[in-house]
C-alpha positions in Angstrom: 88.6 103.3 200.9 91.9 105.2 203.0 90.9 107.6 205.1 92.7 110.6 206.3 93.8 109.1 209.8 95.1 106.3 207.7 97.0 108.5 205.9 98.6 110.1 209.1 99.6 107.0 210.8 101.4 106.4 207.6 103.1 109.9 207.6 103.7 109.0 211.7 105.2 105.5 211.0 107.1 107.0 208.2 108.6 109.9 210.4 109.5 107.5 213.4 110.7 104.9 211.8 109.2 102.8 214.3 105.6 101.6 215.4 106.5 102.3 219.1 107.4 106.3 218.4 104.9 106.8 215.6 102.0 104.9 218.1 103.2 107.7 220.7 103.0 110.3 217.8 99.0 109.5 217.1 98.2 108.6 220.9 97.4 105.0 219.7 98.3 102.0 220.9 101.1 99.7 218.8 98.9 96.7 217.2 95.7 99.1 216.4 98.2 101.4 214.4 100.0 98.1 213.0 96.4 97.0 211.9 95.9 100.8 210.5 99.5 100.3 208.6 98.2 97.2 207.3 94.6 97.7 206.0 96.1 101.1 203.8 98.5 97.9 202.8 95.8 96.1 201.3 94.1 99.4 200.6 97.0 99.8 197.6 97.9 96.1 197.1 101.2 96.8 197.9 103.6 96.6 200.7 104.3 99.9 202.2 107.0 99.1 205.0 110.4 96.9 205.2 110.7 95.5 208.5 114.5 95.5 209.5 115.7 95.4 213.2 116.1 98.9 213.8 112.6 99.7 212.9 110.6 100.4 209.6 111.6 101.7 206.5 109.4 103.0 203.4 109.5 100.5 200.3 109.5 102.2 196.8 105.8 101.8 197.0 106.3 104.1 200.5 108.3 106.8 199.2 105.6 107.0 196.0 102.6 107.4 198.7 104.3 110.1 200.6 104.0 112.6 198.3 100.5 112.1 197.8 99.3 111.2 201.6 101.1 114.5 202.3 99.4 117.0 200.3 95.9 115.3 201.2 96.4 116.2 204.9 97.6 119.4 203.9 94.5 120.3 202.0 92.1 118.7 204.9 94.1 120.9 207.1 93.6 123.8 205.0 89.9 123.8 203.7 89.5 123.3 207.6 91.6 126.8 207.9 89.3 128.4 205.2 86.3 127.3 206.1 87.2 128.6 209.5 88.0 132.1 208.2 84.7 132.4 205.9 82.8 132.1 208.9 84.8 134.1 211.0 83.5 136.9 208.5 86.5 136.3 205.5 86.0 137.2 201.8 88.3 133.7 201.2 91.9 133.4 200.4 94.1 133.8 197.3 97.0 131.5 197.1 99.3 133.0 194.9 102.6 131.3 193.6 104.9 134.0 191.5 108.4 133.9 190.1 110.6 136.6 191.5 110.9 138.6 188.3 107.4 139.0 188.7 106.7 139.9 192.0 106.4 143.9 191.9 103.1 142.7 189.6 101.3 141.0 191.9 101.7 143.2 194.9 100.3 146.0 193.2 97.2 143.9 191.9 96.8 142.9 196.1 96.8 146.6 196.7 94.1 146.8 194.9 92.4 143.9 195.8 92.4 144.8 199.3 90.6 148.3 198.6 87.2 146.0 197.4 87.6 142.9 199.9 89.6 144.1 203.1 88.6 141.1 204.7 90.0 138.8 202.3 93.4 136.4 203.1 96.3 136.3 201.1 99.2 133.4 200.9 102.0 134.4 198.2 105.0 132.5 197.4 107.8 133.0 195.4 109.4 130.4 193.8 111.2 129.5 189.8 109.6 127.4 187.2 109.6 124.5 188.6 109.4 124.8 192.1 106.4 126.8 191.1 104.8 123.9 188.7 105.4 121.3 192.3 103.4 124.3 194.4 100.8 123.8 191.9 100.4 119.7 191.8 100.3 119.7 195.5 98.1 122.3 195.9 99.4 124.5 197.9 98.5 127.8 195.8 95.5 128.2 193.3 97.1 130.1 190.7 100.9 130.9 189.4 101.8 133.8 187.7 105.3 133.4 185.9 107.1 132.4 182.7 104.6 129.3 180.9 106.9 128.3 177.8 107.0 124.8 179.2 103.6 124.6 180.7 101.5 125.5 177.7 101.4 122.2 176.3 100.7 120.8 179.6 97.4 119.2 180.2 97.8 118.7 184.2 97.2 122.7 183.7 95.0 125.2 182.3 97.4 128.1 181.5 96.1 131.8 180.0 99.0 133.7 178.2 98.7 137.6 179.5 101.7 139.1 178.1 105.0 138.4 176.1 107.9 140.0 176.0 111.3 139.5 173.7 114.0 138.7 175.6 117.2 141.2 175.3 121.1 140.7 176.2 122.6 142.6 179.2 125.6 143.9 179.4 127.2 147.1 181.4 126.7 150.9 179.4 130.2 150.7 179.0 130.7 147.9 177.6 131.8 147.4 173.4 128.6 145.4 173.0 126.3 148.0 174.1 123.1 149.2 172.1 124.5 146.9 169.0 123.5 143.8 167.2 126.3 141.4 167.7 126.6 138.3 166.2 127.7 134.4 167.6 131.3 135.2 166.3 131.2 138.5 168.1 130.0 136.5 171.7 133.1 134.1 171.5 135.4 134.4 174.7 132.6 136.3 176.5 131.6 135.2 180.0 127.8 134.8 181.2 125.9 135.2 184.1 123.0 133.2 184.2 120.1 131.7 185.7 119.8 128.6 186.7 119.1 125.2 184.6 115.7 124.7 183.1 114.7 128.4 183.6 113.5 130.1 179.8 116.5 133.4 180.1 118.8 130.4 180.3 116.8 127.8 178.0 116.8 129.8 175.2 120.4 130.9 175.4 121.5 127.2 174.9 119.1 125.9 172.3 120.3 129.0 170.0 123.9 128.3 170.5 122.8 124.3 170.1 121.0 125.3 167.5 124.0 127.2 165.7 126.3 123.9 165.7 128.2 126.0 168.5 129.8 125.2 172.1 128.3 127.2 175.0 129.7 129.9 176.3 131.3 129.9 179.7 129.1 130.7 182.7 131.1 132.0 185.0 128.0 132.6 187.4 125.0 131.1 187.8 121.9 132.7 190.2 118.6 133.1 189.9 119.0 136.5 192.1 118.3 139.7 190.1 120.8 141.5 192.5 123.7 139.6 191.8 123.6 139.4 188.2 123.3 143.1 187.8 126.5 143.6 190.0 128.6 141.0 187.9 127.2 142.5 184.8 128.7 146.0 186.3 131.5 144.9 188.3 133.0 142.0 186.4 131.6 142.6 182.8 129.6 139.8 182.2 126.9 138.8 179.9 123.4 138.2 180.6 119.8 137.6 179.4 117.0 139.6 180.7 113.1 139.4 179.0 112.7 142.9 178.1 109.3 143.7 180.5 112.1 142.7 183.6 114.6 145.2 182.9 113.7 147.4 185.1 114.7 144.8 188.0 118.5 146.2 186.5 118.5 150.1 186.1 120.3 150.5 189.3 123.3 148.9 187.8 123.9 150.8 184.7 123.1 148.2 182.9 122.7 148.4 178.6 121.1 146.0 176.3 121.8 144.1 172.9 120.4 142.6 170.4 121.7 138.9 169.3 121.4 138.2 165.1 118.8 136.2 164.7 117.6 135.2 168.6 114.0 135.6 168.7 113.3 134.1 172.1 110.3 135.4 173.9 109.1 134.7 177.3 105.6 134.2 177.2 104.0 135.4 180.7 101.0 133.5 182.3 98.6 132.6 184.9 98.8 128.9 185.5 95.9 126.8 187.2 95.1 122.9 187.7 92.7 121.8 184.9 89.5 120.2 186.8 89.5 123.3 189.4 87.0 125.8 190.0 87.9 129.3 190.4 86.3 131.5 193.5 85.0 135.1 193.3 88.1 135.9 195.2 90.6 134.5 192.9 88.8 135.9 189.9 88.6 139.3 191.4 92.6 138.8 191.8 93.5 137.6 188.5 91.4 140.3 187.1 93.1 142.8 188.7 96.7 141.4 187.8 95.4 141.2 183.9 95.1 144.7 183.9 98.2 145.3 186.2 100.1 143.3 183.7 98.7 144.8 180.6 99.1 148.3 181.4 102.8 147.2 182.4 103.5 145.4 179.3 101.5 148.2 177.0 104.4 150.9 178.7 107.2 148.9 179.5 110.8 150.5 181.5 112.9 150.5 178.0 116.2 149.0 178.2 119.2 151.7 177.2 120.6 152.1 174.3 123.2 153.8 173.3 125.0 154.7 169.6 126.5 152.9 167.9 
């Protein structure tokens, strides 16, 4: 069976491109790392490395291991870390993965947190859907909190839904559309700002028009940064989607909401684990915590404006 040097004399022949640099790399000497190279070779049954004259180069088989070889030294590296820590006198660490809408949420539930375990670690990223879904596979945070409508279904994860929220047009308080129902025929000629592909705001947006037999609109701009859509929405009068429990991430922009006929979207909001992994009484203190964060959040939401029609 591999072993982790193995894996790292792969990762250093990978990185060199040559036995010579990646020997230096490892302090080994050329033909015991060639031999190392080899036996992970027959390890797989597959050839690992193209020899050409200016040095090595990964075979498909290669670039397939990398991904894997790298996140298994990265969790020997850090179970050394955490080990390290609990007997330096740690409660343990929470590894926390959040999209950005989200964010305000999970620093107030490590607020908390900290008042019953102040000796306790915490690693938070912030990343969309599916940069999020990759931090999870390579196990680089133990639990996600963000938008789930395309990890539900998913049996690589065990996901528990802890809020949902109906997801609301944006446009500026002055504009016609304001505090109104408008319908498709009414959104014709209107320019969007959006998020980017494959996140739900954006998702749902295209399979009702899709679903309507009608051409998407035009988006003029397309960011995943809270910031930027408010000012277009302001500045430029643009369009935009917003799930109704994130509105408040707009309120400095004079931003209004509307209703679209018949668009019954919802984001659904969860906390998104590996299946097969145990939870520690660290993370389950955390994701208690956020539960409630989240559910009195949800229960008295920041209501979008509306105005008269």
């Amino acid at each position: 069976m591999a072993n982790p040097r193995q894996y790292a004399h792969f990762i250093a022949v990978l990185e060199q491109g040559t036995l010579l640099g990646a020997a230096q790399m490892v302090n080994l000497s050329q033909p015991a790392l060639s031999k190392s190279i080899l036996t992970l070779e027959d390890e797989y049954g597959v050839k690992l490395f193209d020899r050409h004259p200016r040095g090595l180069m990964p075979t498909v088989y290669g670039q397939a291991l990398e991904h894997h070889a790298r996140r298994i030294l990265f969790d020997i590296d850090q179970s050394k870390h955490d080990l390290t820590a609990l007997e330096a006198g740690s409660s343990g660490r929470v590894r926390i993965g959040v999209g950005q809408a989200l964010i305000k949420f999970v620093e107030d539930a490590l607020v908390e947190l900290e008042t019953d375990f102040p000796d306790a670690n915490h690693t938070v990223i912030t990343s969309y859907a599916e940069g999020l879904r990759l931090a999870l596979q390579e196990n680089r945070v133990d639990v996600v909190l963000g938008m789930v409508n395309r990890l539900v279904e998913d049996e690589e994860f065990v996901t528990t839904i802890v809020a949902n929220d109906h997801i609301v047009g944006l446009c500026h308080q002055s504009h016609p559309l304001a505090g109104q129902e408008v319908s498709l025929e009414q959104l014709r000629g209107q320019d969007w700002v959006v998020p980017e592909r494959g996140e739900v705001v954006r998702s749902a947006l295209e399979a009702f028009y899709l679903l309507n037999r009608e051409p998407l609109p035009r988006f003029k701009v397309v960011t995943n940064i809270p910031d930027v859509v408010g000012r277009f929405v302001r500045d430029f009068n643009l369009l935009s989607l917003s799930p109704s429990g994130s509105f408040y991430e707009f309120q400095n922009f004079g931003v209004a909401s509307f209703e679209i006929k018949n668009f019954q979207f919802e984001r659904q909001i969860g906390l998104v684990r590996r299946a097969g992994v145990a939870i520690n009484p660290l993370s389950a203190a955390f994701e208690k915590l956020l539960r409630k964060t989240l559910k009195d959040a949800f229960e008295h939401p920041v209501a979008p404006t509306r105005l008269q029609p």
